[in-house]
N, C-alpha and C positions, 0 to 999 in steps of 0.2 A: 256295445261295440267290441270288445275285448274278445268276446265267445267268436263272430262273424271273423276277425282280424285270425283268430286262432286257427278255426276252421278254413278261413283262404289258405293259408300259410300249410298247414297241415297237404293238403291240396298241391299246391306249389310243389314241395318238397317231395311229395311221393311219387308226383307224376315229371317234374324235371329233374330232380334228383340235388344233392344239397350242393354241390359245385356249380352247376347251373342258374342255382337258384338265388334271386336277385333281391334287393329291399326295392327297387321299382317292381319286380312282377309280384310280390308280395301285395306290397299296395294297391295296387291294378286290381290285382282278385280282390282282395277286402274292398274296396271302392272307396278307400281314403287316402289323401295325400300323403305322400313322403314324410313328410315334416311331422304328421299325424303320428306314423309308425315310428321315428325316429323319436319323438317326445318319449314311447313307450320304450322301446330295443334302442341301445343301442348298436347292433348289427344283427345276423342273421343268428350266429351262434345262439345269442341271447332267444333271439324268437324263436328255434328249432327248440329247446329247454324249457320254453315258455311252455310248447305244445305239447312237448312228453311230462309235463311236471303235470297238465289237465290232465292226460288222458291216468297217470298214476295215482293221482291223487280221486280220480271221479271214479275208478276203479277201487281200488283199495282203501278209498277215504284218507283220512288226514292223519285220524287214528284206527288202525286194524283191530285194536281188539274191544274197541265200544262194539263193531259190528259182530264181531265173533261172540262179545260177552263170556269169556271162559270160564269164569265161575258160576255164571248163572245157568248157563244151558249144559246138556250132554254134551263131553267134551268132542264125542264122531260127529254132532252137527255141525257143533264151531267147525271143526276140523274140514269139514265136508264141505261147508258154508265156503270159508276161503281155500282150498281146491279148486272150487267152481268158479271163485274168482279168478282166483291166477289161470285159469285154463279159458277162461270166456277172455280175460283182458287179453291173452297172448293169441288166441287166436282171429281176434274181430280187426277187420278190413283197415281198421287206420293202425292200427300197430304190427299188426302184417307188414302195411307198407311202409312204416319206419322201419321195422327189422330189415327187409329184403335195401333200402337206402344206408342204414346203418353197415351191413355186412358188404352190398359194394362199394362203397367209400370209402368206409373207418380206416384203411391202409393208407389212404393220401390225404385225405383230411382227419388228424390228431382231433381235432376237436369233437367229431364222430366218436371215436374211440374211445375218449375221457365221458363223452355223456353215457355211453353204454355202461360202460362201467360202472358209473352214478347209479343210472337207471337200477342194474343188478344190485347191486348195494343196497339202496332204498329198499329194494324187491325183501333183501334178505333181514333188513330192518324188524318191517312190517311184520313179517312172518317170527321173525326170532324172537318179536313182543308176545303173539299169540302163544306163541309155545311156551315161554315163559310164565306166563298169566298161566295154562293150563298145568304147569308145571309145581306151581304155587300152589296153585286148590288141591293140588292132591290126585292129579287124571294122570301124570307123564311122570312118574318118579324113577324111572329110568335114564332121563333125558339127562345124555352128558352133554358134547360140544353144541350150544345152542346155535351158534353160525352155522357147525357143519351141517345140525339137522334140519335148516331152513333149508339151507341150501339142498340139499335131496330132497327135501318135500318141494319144492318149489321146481326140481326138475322132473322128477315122477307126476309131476300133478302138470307139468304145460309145456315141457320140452316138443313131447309129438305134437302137440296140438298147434303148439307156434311153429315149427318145422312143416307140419302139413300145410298150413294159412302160407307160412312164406312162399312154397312151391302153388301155391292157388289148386290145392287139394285137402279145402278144410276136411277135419274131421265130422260124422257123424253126432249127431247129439248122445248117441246111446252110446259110442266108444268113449268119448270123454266125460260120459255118465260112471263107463268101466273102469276106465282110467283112473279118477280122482276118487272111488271107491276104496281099490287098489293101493291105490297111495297113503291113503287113510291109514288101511288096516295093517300095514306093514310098518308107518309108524306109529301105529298104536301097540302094535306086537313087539318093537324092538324095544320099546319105551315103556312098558308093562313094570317090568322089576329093575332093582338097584343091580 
C-alpha cells in the first residue's frame, strides 16, 4: 500500500500542483481512507518528502557507492555509472514534474523550498561519497573541495537534461550519452594530479 499511496500522491501533486493539493484528494486517488493516510503523514508536507525521498533513494540507492564500487571497478565506469544516474533520475517524467511544481511554488510555499534544498543536498551527499571512495583507492588524487566537485559533477551530468524534461523537451539518449561522458572526462582531467 505504501508504493499505490505514493504513486497517487506523486500524481496529485504534479498534476494539481502542491497548493492545491489536498490529504482528501490524496486519498481518493490512492483509494484509502483519510484516517489511513493520516495514520501514515501527518499532512501533505510530510507526504510530498515521502515521495521525493522514493524516487532518491530508488534512483541513487541508500548507499551510492556499494553501486559505484570505486575501488573495485574502473574508476570512468563508477564515474559514468552515476552520471547516468543523476541524468536519467533528473530527467524521467515524475521528477520532471516535481521540478516544474517545485520551481512554481517554492516562492509561496517555504516548505517547497526547504525540500529542494534537502533533495540538492542529499544529491551532493551521495556523490561527494563516490568521489571520496574514488579518492581513497588512488583514481582522484587531485580532488580538492569534495562538496564543490559533486556539485559540478552533478550539474554537468543533469542540469540540461533536467532543464530539457522540465520544459517537456527531454533530451536524446545519445546527448545525455555525450553529456555524462563529458562530464566524466573533465573530472577525471581536473583531478588527475595533486
Amino acid at each position: 500500500m505504501p508504493r499505490r499511496l505514493l504513486d497517487a500522491a506523486l500524481l496529485v501533486f504534479t498534476e494539481h500542483g502542491y497548493a492545491r493539493a489536498s490529504m482528501d484528494t490524496i486519498s481518493r486517488a490512492a483509494g484509502v481512507s483519510r484516517k489511513t493516510l493520516y495514520a501514515r503523514y501527518a499532512n501533505k508536507a510530510e507526504v510530498l518528502a515521502a515521495v521525493v525521498d522514493r524516487l532518491l533513494v530508488g534512483s541513487l540507492g541508500p548507499d551510492p557507492t556499494t553501486a559505484a564500487g570505486p575501488s573495485k571497478q574502473d574508476p570512468r565506469a563508477s564515474l559514468l555509472a552515476l552520471a547516468r544516474e543523476l541524468a536519467s533520475l533528473s530527467s524521467s517524467a515524475p521528477v520532471a514534474g516535481l521540478n516544474r511544481l517545485i520551481l512554481a511554488e517554492a516562492a509561496h510555499v517555504p516548505v517547497l523550498a526547504r525540500l529542494f534544498a534537502d533533495i540538492y543536498e542529499r544529491a551532493i551527499d551521495a556523490v561527494s561519497k563516490v568521489l571520496i571512495g574514488l579518492r581513497d583507492a588512488g583514481h582522484l588524487p587531485g580532488l580538492g573541495d569534495v562538496r564543490l566537485a559533486a556539485t559540478l559533477f552533478i550539474e554537468m551530468s543533469a542540469s540540461v537534461p533536467r532543464l530539457r524534461a522540465v520544459l517537456g523537451q527531454p533530451m536524446p539518449r545519445q546527448q545525455i550519452d555525450a553529456q555524462t561522458h563529458a562530464a566524466v572526462d573533465l573530472l577525471m582531467a581536473a583531478c588527475r594530479r595533486r
